[in-house]
C-alpha positions as CSV (number, residue, x, y, z in Angstrom):
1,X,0.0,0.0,0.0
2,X,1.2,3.3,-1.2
3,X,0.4,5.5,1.3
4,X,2.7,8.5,3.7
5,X,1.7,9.6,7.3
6,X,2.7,12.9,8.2
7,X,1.9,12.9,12.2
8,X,2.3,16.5,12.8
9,X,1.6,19.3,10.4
10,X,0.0,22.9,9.8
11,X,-3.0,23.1,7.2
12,X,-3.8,26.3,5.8
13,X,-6.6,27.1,3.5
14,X,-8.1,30.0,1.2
15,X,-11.1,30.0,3.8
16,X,-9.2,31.2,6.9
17,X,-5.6,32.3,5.6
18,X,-4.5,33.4,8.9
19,X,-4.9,30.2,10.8
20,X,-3.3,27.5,10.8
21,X,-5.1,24.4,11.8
22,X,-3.0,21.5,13.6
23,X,-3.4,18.3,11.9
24,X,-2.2,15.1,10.7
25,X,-1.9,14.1,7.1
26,X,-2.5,10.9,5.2
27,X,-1.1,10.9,1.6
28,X,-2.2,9.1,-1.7
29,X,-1.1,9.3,-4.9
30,X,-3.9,10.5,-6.2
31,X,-5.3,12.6,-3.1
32,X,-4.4,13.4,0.5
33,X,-6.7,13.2,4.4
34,X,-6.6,15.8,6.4
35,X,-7.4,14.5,10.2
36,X,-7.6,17.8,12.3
37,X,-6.6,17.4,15.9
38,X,-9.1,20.4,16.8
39,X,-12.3,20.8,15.0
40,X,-12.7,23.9,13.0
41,X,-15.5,25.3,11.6
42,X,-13.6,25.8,8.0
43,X,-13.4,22.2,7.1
44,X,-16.6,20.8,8.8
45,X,-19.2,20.9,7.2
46,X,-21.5,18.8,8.8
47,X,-20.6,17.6,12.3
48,X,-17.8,17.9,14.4
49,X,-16.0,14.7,14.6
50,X,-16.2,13.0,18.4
51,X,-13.5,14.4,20.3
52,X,-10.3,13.1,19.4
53,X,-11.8,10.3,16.8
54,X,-13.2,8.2,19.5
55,X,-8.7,6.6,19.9
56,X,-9.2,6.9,23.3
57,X,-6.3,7.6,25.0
58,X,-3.9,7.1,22.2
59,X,-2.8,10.6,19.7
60,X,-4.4,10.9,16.6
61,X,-1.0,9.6,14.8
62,X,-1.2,6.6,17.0
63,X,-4.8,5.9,15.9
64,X,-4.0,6.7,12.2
65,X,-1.0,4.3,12.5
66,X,-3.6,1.8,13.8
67,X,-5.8,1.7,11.0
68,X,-3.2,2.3,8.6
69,X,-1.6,-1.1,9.7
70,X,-5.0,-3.0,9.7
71,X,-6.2,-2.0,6.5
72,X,-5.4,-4.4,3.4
73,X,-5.5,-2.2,0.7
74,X,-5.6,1.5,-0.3
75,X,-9.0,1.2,-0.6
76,X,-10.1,-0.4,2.4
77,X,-8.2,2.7,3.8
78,X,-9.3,5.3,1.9
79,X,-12.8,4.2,3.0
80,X,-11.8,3.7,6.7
81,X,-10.2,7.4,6.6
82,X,-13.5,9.4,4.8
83,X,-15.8,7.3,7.4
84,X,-12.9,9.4,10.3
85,X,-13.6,12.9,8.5
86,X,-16.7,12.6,7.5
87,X,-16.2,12.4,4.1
88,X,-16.2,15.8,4.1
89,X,-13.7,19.0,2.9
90,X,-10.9,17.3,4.8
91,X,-10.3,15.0,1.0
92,X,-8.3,17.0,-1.2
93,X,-8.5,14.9,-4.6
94,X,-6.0,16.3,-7.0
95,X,-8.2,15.9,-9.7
96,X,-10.2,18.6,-8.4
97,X,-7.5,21.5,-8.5
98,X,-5.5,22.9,-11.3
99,X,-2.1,23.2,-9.9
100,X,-0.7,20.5,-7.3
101,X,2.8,21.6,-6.4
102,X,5.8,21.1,-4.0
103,X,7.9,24.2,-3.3
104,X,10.5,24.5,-0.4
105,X,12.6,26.8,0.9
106,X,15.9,25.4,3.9
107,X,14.2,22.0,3.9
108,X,10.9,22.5,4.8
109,X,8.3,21.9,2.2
110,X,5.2,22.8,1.0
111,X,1.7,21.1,-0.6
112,X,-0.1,23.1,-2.4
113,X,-3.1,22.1,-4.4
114,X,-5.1,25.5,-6.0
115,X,-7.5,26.3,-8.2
116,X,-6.4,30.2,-7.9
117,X,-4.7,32.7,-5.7
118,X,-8.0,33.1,-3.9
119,X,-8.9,29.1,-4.0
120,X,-6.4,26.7,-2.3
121,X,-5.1,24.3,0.7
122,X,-1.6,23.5,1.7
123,X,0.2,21.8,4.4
124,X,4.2,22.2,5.1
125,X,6.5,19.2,6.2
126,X,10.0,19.9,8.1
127,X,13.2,18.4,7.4
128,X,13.2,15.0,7.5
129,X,9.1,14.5,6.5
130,X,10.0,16.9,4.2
131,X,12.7,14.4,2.5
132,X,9.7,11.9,2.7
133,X,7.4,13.9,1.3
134,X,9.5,14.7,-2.2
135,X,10.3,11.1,-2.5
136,X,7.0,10.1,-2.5
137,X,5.5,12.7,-4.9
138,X,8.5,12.8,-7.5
139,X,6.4,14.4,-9.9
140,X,5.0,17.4,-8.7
């Protein structure tokens, strides 16, 4: 299964631009999860998720890791992951943006899907998730 945890990161979005929204990210090929670890009226659009996404008391990255592990294939995941969020806003599908880029500046890295200046998401990735992140997105 081809898929890249990124346990702690900063999401930022056209909708709020000056906040940045502590999350966890779970990265496809094709698409990546974003799994707040505080709810935010931005990204929900429907419900709040339970507190903490009922892992008890294990961090969201150890409950991701779980269900990572227990999942068979990238579907089976992808399914177990948009059952987590909601299947809400939290799914940016690549197919869905125009632009899809990695920029970086002293070894920390950048996501960026956007449809415009005024329409986009992102999440940044330090130095050594950073490394991880450009390997496993070599074309963008």
């Amino acid at each position: 299964m081809n898929t890249l945890l990124i346990e702690q990161t900063h999401v930022i979005t056209s909708t709020a631009p000056g906040k940045l929204f502590q999350s966890s990210v779970v990265c496809f090929q094709d698409c990546f999860y974003i799994i707040l670890h505080v709810p935010a009226s931005t990204f929900h659009v429907n419900e709040h998720p339970e507190k903490g996404y009922n892992f008890g008391d294990r961090s969201i990255a150890e409950g991701l890791k779980d269900i990572i592990a227990s999942c068979s294939d990238e579907t089976e995941l992808k399914s177990k992951l948009g059952a987590l969020v909601q299947n809400n806003t939290l799914i940016i599908n690549f197919s869905e943006y125009k632009k899809v880029k990695i920029k970086g500046f002293l070894g920390v890295k950048t996501l960026k899907a956007s449809n415009s200046a005024l329409s986009y998401v992102s999440f940044n990735a330090t130095k050594d998730v950073a490394k991880q992140l450009v390997a496993f997105y070599p074309n963008l």
